[in-house]
C-alpha positions in Angstrom: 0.0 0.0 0.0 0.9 3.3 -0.7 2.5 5.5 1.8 0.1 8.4 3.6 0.3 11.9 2.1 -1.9 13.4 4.5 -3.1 12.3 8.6 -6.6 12.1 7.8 -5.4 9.3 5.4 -3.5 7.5 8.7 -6.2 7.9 10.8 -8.9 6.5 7.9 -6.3 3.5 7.7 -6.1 3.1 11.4 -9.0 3.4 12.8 -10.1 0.3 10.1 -7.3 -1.5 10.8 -7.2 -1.8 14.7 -11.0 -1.1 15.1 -11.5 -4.0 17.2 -7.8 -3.9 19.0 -7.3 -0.2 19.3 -9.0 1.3 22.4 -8.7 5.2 24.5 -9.4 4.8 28.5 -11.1 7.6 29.8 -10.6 7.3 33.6 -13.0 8.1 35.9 -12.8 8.9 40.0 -12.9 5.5 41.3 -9.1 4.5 41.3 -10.0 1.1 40.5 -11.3 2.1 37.2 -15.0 0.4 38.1 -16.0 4.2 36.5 -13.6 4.2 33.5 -14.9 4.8 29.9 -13.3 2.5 27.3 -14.1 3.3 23.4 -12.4 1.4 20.7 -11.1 2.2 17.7 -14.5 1.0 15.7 -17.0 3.7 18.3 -14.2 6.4 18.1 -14.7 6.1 13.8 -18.4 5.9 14.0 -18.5 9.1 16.2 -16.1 10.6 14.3 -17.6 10.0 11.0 -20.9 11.4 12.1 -19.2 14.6 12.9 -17.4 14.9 9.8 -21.3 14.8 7.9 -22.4 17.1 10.3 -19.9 19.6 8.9 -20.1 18.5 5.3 -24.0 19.2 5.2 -23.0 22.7 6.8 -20.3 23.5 3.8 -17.5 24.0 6.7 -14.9 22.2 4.4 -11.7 24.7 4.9 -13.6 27.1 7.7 -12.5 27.4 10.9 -14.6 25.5 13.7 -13.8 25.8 17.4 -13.9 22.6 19.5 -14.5 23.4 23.3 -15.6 20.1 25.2 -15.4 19.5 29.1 -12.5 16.9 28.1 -10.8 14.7 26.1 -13.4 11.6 25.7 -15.9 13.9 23.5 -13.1 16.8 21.8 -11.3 13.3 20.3 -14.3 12.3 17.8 -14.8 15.8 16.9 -11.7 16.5 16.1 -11.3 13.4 14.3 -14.2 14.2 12.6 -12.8 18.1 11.8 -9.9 16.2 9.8 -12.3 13.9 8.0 -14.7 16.6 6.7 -11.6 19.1 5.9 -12.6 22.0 8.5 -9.6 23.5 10.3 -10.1 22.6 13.9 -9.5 25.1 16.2 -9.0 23.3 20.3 -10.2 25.3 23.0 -10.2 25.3 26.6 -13.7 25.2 27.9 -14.4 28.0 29.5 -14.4 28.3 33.5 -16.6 31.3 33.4 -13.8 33.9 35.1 -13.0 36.8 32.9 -9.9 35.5 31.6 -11.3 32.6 30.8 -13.9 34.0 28.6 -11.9 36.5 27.0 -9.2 34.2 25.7 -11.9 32.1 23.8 -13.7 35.4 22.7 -10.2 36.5 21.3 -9.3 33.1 19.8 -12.9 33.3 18.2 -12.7 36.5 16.9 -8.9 35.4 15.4 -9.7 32.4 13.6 -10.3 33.1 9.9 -13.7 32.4 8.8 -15.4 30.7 11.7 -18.4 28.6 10.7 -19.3 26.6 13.8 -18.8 25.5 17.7 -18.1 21.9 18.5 -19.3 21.3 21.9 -21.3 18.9 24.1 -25.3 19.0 24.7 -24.7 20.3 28.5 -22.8 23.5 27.2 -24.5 24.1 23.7 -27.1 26.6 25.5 -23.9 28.7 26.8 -22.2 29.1 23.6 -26.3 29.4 21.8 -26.4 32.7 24.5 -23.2 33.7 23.0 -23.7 33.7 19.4 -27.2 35.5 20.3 -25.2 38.0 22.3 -23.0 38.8 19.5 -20.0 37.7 21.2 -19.0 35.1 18.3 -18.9 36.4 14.6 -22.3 36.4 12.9 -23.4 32.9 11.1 -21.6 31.0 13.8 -23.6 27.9 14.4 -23.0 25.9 17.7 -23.2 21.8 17.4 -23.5 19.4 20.3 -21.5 16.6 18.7 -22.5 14.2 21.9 -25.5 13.4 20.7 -25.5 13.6 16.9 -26.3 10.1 15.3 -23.7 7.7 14.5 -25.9 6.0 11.6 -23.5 7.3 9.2 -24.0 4.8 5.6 -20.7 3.3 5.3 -20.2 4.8 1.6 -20.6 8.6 2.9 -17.7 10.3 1.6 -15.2 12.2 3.4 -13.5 15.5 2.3 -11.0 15.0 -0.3 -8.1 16.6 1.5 -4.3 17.7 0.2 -1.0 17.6 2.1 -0.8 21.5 2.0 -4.3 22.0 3.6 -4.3 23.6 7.1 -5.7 20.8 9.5 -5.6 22.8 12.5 -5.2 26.1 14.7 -3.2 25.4 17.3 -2.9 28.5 19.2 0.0 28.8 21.5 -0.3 28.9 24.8 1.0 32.6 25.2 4.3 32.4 28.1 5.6 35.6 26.4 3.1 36.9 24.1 -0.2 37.6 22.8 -1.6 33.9 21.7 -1.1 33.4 17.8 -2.9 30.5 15.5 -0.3 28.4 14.2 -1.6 26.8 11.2 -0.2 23.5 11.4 -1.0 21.2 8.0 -2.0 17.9 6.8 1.4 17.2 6.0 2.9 18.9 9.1 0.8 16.5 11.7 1.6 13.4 9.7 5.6 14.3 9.7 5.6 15.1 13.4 3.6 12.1 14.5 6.3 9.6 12.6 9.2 11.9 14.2 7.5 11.0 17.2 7.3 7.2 16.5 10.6 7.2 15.7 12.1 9.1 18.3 10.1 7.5 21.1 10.5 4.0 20.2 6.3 2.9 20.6 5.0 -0.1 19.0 2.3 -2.3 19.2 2.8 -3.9 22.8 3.1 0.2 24.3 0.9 1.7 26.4 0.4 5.3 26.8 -0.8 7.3 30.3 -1.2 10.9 30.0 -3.2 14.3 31.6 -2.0 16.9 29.6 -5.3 18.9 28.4 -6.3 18.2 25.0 -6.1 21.6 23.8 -2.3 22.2 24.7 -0.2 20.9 21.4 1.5 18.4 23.5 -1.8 17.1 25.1 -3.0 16.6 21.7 -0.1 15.5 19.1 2.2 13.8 22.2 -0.8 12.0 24.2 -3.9 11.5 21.8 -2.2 11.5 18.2 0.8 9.3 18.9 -1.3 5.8 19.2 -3.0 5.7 16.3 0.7 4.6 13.9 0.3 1.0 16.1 -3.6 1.3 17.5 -1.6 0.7 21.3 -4.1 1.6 24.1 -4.0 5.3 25.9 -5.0 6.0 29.1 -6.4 10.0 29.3 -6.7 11.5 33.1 -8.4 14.7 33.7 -6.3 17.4 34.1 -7.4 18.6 36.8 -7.5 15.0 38.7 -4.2 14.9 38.6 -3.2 18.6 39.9 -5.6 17.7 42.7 -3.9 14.1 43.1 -0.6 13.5 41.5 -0.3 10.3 42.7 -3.1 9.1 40.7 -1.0 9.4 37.2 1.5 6.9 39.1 -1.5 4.7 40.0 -2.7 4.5 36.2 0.5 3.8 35.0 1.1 0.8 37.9 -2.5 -0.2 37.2 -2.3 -0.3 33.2 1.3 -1.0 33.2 2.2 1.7 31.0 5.4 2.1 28.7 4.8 5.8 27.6 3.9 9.2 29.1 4.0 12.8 27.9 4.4 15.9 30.3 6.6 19.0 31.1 8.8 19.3 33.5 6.1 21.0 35.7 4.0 17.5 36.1 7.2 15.3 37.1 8.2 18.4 39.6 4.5 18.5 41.3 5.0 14.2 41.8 8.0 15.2 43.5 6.4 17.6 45.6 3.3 15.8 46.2 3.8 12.6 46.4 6.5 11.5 49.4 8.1 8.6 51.1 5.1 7.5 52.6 3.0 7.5 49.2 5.3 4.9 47.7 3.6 1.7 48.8 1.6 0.0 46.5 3.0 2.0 42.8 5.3 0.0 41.1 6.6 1.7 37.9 8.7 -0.9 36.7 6.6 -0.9 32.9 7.7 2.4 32.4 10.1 2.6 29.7 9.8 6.2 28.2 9.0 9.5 30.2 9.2 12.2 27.9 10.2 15.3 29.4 9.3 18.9 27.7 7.3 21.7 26.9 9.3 23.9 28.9 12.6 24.0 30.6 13.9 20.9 31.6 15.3 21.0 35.1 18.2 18.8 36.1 17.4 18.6 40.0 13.4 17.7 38.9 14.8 14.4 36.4 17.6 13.2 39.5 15.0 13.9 42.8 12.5 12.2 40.4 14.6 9.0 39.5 16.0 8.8 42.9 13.1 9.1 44.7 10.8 6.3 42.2 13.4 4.6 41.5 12.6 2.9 44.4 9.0 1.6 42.7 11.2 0.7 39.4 11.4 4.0 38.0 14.7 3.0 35.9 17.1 6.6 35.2 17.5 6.1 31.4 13.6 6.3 31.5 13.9 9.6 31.6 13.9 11.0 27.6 14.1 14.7 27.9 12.9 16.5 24.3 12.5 20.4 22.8 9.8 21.4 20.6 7.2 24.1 20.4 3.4 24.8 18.5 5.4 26.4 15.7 7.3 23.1 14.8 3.7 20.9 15.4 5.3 19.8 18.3 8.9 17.8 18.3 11.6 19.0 17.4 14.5 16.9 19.1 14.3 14.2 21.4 17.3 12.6 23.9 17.1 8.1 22.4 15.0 6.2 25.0 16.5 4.1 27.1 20.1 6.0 27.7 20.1 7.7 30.8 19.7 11.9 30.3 22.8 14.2 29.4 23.8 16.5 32.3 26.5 18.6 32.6 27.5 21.8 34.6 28.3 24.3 33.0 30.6 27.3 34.3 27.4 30.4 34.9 30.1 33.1 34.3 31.0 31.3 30.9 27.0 30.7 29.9 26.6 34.8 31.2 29.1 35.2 28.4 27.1 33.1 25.7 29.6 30.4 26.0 29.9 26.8 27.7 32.6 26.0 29.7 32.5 22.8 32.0 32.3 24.2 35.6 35.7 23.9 37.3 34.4 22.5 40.7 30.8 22.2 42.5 30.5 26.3 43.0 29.3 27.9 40.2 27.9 25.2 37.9 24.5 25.7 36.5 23.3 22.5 35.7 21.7 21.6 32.0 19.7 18.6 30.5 20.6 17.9 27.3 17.3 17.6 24.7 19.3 15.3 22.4 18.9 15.2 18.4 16.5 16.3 15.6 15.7 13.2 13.4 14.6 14.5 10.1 14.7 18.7 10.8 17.2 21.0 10.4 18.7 22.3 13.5 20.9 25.4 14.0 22.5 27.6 16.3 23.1 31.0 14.9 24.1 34.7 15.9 20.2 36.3 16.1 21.6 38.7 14.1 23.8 37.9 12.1 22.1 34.8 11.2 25.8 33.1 11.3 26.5 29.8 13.2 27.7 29.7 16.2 30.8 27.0 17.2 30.1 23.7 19.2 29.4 25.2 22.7 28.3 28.9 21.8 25.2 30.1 22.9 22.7 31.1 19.9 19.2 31.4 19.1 17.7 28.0 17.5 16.2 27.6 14.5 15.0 24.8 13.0 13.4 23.7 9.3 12.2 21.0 7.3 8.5 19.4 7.4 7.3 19.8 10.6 7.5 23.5 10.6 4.2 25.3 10.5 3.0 27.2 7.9 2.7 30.3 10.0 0.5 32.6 12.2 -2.8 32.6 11.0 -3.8 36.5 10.0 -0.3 37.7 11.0 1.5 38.1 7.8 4.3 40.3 9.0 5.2 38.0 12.4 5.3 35.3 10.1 7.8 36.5 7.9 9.9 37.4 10.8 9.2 34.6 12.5 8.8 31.8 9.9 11.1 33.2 6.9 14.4 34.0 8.6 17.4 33.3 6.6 21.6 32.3 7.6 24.6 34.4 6.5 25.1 32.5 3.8 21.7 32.6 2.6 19.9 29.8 3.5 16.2 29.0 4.8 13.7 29.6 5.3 14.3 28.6 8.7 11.6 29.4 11.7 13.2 31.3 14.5 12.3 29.9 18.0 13.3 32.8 20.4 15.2 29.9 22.3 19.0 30.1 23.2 20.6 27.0 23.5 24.1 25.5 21.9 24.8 22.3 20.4 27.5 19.7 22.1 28.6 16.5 20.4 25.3 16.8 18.0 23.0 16.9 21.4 21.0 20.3 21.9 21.2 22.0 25.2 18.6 25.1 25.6 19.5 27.9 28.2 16.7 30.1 28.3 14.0 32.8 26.5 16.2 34.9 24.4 13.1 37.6 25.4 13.5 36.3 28.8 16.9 36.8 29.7 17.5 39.6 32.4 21.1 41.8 30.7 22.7 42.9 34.2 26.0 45.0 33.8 26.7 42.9 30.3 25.7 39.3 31.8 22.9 37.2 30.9 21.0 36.3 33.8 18.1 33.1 33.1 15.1 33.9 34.8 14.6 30.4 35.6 18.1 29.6 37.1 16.8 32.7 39.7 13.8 31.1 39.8 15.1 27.5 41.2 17.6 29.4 43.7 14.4 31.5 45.0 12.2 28.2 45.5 15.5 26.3 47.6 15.1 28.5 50.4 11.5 28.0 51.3 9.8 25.0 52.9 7.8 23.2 49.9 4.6 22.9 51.5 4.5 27.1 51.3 6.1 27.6 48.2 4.2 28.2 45.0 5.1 29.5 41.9 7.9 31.7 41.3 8.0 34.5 38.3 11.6 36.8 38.0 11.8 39.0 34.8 13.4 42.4 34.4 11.7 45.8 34.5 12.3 49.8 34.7 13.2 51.8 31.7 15.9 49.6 30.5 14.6 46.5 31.5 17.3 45.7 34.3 15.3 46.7 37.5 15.1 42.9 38.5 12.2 41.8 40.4 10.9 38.3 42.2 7.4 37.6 42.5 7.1 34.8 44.6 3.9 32.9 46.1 3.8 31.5 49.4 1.7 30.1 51.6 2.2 32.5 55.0 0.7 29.6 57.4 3.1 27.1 56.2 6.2 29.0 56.7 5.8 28.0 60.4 8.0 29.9 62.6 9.4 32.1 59.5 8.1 35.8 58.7 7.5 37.1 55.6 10.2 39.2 56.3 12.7 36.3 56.7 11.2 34.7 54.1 12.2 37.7 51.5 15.9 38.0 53.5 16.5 34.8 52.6 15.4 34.8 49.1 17.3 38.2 48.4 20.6 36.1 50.4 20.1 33.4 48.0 20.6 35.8 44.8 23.3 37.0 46.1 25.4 34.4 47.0 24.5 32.6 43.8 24.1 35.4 40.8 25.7 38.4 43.0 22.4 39.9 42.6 20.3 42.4 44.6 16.4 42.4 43.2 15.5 45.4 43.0 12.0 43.9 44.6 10.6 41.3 46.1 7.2 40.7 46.1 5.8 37.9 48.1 1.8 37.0 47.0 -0.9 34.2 47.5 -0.9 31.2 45.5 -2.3 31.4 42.2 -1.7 35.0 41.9 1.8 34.4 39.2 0.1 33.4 35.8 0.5 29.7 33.9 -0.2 28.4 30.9 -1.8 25.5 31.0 1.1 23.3 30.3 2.5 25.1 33.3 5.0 27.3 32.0 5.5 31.1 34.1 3.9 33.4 31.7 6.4 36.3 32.9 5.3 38.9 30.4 2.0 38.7 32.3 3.2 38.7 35.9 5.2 41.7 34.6 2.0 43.4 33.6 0.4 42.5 36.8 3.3 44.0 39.0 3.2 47.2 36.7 -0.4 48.0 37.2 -0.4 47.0 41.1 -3.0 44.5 40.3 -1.5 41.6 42.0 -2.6 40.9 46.0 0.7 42.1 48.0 1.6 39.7 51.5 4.8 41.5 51.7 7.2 44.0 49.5 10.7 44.8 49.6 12.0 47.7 47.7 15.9 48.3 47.3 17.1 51.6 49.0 13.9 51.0 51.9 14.5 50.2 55.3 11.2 48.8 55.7 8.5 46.8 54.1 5.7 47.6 52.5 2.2 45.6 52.3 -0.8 46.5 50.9 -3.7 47.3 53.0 -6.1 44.4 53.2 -3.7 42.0 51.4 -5.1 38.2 51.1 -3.7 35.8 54.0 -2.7 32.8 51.9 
């Protein structure tokens, strides 16, 4: 048979072929699955072909629709079913009903180009029909409850002829640094990433996956839901929010389904760390788990060797560990450490890496510690000079970029940051290549990324990473009051540097807030010979995420600007005393 030229052909081929075998676990509260929702292969392409007719009756072939369902269990047949009719599918959180919340799927609305419909479920149809009467979605926009449309579909209903070029989906990213921008990721851009993925992380037909990334986050979607379908090997899908509430219960699926894969950032391992302690260890046993890919965001060398140590005692092996690097704009992965070799780490010299260099560190004192993300498959990896576009030697900090087919074809409605963005060219003249905004540098052909190039703090000609001050503000607090931490520069030229940090006040036991900020402005200086110019101590969930988990800085930044976030305590350099603002929130 002829190879795929587009995903909806995979996905046509798969779901036929392991209709009976293939199967998605949707679990449900009771931790010995008695509440678990199991549909196959053969249901998931009955549901998803009755989607795909709702939308060809409707003439949405190439319009955007937006897809906003409760979870995973109902978005997969719709989306499915987006692909099959050849409507760009647009995921979406659902929203909470908070202001943010709304205005982010208003915004994301009024963005996509040519919006035809809302994909949602019967018990939030009437919120998004209240909506469209409102005018708060562009006129002509139908909403669809997909939940309960008939799966009587005739078996010789055609689907959407469909091309390699055509845009399959929106993905828009989740916003760290900037205003959210639709990626328009193709046909042939999902279908290259997924065998990249294949390849990379080693799954076949005996693998298992166990995830609880959110389905609208491009790692949720491509890394967790996407991946199966090349070998039809079961998936496990927990609510995202289960496992913030309980971490423990990802560890449970994966002892319970004896899974071989899973897909989360740095952020998820760290909050297993944090959440789940000596005592919590009886009865997991991770000893099937053969592939935890680590990425999304920065990669943290002290979360992948507390994490091994401490599960390694449930058969948590260390070259399970396979930290990666990729982004929305390359449809998700771009490189990818080989399974089963235990991580890269090295410690690097911080005055050298200040200096956009590497150097080992001489000795313990001064090392910054890096995970290496290992090697692009089938893209084209660089490190350049952002300016100059030249590459930099083995070693030299640079800006990545990266080409070849899993590259999106840029922002939707944003011609101009898609040339800069998406059309960037070397020295010498070649490209296009897409410019991440990552620094990083290459060793031995493995790819080590330092930081946010619009993230790093210039002090007196040094390059300071926000989240190296970051990890050196969390050491010196217990972890039970410890939340998240946000450092970015500010002032007129951007060098005024300031800590945000959550904390929860009646878990710092016999510590003041007071003490609590001495010791985090100690900590700076003994390891960066820095003085903040604040530090702001706040409640928990008051520093902004995305809901991956990364630190949207850019938006704490805003917040600390405008005085909108809810002060515990203040220190200001060149006071003697601190400031707090009346009526502050007790966390």
């Amino acid at each position: 048979m002829a190879e795929e030229l587009t995903f909806s052909a995979l996905l046509q081929d798969r779901l036929a072929v392991f209709g009976d075998s293939g199967r998605f676990v949707f679990a449900g509260r009771d931790r010995g699955g008695g509440d678990d929702t199991v549909l196959d292969y053969a249901a998931l392409d009955r549901k998803a072909r009755a989607v795909a007719l709702l939308l060809l009756e409707r003439r949405l072939t190439g319009r955007s629709v937006l897809l906003s369902y409760p979870g995973a269990q109902d978005f997969l047949p719709a989306f499915i079913g987006c692909l099959f009719a050849g409507a760009v599918a647009v995921p979406t959180p659902l929203p909470d009903r908070s202001p943010d919340s709304l205005d982010r799927i208003a915004r994301i609305a009024a963005d996509a180009p040519d919006l035809g419909a809302v994909l949602t479920d019967d018990a939030n149809a009437g919120f998004f029909g209240s909506w469209i009467r409102d005018g708060r979605l562009p006129r002509g926009v139908e909403c669809l409850a997909t939940d309960t449309a008939a799966e009587s579909v005739p078996p010789a209903a055609e689907l959407a002829e469909v091309g390699p070029d055509d845009v399959a989906l929106l993905q828009y990213t989740s916003g760290s640094t900037s205003e959210p921008k639709g990626v328009r990721i193709t046909q042939a851009n999902l279908l290259h990433n997924h065998r990249d993925i294949v390849r990379h992380t080693g799954v076949g037909p005996e693998s298992t996956g166990v995830g609880w990334l959110p389905y609208y986050h491009d790692m949720g979607l491509i890394g967790l839901l996407l991946t199966p379908f090349q070998h039809g090997f079961p998936c496990v899908v927990l609510d995202p929010m289960a496992f913030l509430k309980r971490p423990r219960r990802w560890l449970e699926l994966i002892t319970r389904h004896r899974a071989t894969h899973t897909v989360a950032p740095n952020f998820g391992y760290e909050l297993c760390l944090r959440r789940v302690g000596e005592r919590d260890l009886d009865g997991l046993d991770l000893s099937s788990w053969r592939v935890a890919l680590n990425g999304a965001e920065f990669v943290r060398a002290e979360v992948v060797d507390g994490f091994t140590e401490r599960f390694g005692r449930v058969g948590f092996a260390p070259a399970t560990f396979t930290p990666c690097y990729g982004m929305a704009e390359t449809t998700l992965l771009v490189t990818c450490a080989s399974p089963h070799r235990e991580p890269t780490v090295v410690d690097a010299d911080a005055d050298a890496l200040e200096r956009d260099e590497f150097r080992p560190a001489p000795g313990s004192g001064g090392a910054r510690r890096l995970v290496g993300c290992g090697a692009a498959d089938s893209l084209d990896v660089r490190v350049v000079d952002a300016d100059s576009g030249d590459p930099r030697s083995d070693g030299a900090v640079g800006e990545i970029w990266v080409r070849g087919p899993s590259v999106a074809d840029g922002y939707s409605g944003r011609p101009s940051s898609t040339a800069e963005t998406f059309h960037a060219y070397t020295g010498a003249g070649e490209g296009p290549f897409l410019r991440t905004g990552d620094l990083g540098f290459q060793r031995g052909g493995e790819l080590f990324v330092t930081g946010r190039a619009k993230e790093v703090v210039v002090l007196n000609g040094r390059n300071l990473y926000p989240q190296d001050l970051e990890a050196d503000v969390r050491r010196v607090l217990p972890d039970r009051a410890c939340g998240t931490s946000a450092v970015f520069g500010t002032g007129p030229f951007g060098d005024d540097v300031v800590v945000v940090q959550e904390v929860r006040a009646t878990a710092l036991g016999e510590t003041s807030l007071d003490e609590a900020s001495r010791r985090i402005r100690s900590a700076l200086a003994a390891a960066h010979r820095l003085t903040p110019a604040r530090v702001v101590l706040v409640p928990f969930s008051q520093v902004p995420r995305t809901t991956s988990g990364k630190v949207r800085r850019g938006a704490a930044r805003s917040l600390h600007d405008s005085g909108a976030l809810s002060v515990l305590h203040a220190w200001s350099q060149g006071t003697s005393e601190p400031a707090a603002r009346a009526g502050a929130v007790e966390a």
